[in-house]
N, C-alpha and C positions, 0 to 999 in steps of 0.2 A: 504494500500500500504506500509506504512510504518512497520506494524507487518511483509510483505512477504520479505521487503529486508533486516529486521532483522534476519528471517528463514533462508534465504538464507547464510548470512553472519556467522551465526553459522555452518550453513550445510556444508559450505566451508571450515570453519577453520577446523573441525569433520574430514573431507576427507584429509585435508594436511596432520592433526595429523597422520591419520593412516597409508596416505601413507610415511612418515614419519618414524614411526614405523618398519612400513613395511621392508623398506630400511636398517635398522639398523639391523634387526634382520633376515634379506635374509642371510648375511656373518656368519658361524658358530663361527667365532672367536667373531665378533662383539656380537654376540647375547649372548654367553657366560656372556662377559662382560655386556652386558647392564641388563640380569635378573640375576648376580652374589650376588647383594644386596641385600639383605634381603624384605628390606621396597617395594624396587622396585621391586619386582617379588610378593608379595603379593598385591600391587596397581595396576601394570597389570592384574593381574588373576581378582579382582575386577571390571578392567573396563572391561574387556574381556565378563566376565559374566553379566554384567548390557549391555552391547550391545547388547550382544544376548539374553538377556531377553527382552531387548526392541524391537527387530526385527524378535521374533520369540515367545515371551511369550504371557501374557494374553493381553497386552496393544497393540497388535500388528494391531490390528485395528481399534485403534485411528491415526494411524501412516499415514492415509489414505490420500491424499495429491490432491487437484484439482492440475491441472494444474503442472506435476512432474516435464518436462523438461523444464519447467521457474525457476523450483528451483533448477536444478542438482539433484534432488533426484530421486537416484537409490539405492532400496532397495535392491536387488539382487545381487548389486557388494559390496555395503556395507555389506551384510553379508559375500560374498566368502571374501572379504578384510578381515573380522575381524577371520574367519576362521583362513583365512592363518599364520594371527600372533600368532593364539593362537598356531598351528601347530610348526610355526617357534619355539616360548617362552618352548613349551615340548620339541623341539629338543636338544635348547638349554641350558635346564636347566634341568637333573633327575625327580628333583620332584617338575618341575611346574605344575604337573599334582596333582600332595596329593593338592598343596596349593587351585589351581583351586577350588577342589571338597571340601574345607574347607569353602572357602570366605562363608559371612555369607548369601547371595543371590544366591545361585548355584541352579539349579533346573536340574536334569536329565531329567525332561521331558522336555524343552525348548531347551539341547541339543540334543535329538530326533528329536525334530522338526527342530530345523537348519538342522541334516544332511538328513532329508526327503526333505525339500526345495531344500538342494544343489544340492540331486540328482536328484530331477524332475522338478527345475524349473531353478537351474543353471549352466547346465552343469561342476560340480563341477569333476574333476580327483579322478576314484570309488578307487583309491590307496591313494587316499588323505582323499578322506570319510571314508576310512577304519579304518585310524592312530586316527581319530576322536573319 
């Protein structure tokens, strides 16, 4: 019991982060500014790429979860959410996309598999899958 309401309380903090993120990087000015730095636009692409390694890579079904909606885990919004930022972070930034496909964990096929999920399991916008 005790390891699920620690699950949980990671799982929560995980979803603030991103919606979080999210929020910051929806506004083109904002977003600008927030991957403008250096260290911070190569730490984003980092975590961006380890999320979707983890929800779409090899590990993806360890991620297997009795009992989901006692945890709030929704793997499917979690990855449209982590989509979106990565989405946002290219808009907002040239070449947060060179950086993306530099981090030392980037896997093209894992980003294949994310936008195959989006399109057949998450109703993801196919102009959105596109940009991807």
């Amino acid at each position: 019991e005790q390891v699920k309401r620690t699950a949980k309380g990671f799982l929560d903090l995980a979803k603030a982060s991103l919606s979080a993120l999210l929020l910051l990087t929806r506004d083109a000015f904002l977003c600008a500014a927030f991957v403008a730095a250096p260290g911070r636009t190569h730490q984003l692409a980092a975590m961006l790429v380890e999320f979707l390694r983890r929800l779409c890579g090899p590990e993806m079904s360890s991620l297997k979860v009795s009992q989901p909606e006692k945890l709030g885990w929704q793997p499917r919004q979690m990855l449209t959410d982590t989509t979106r930022l990565l989405l946002n972070a290219a808009a907002g930034a040239p070449d947060f996309a060179h950086v993306l496909v530099c981090t030392d964990n980037f896997d093209f096929a894992v980003i294949s598999r994310a936008s195959s999920i989006l399109a057949s399991k998450c109703s993801f916008p196919p102009a959105e899958q596109q940009a991807l």
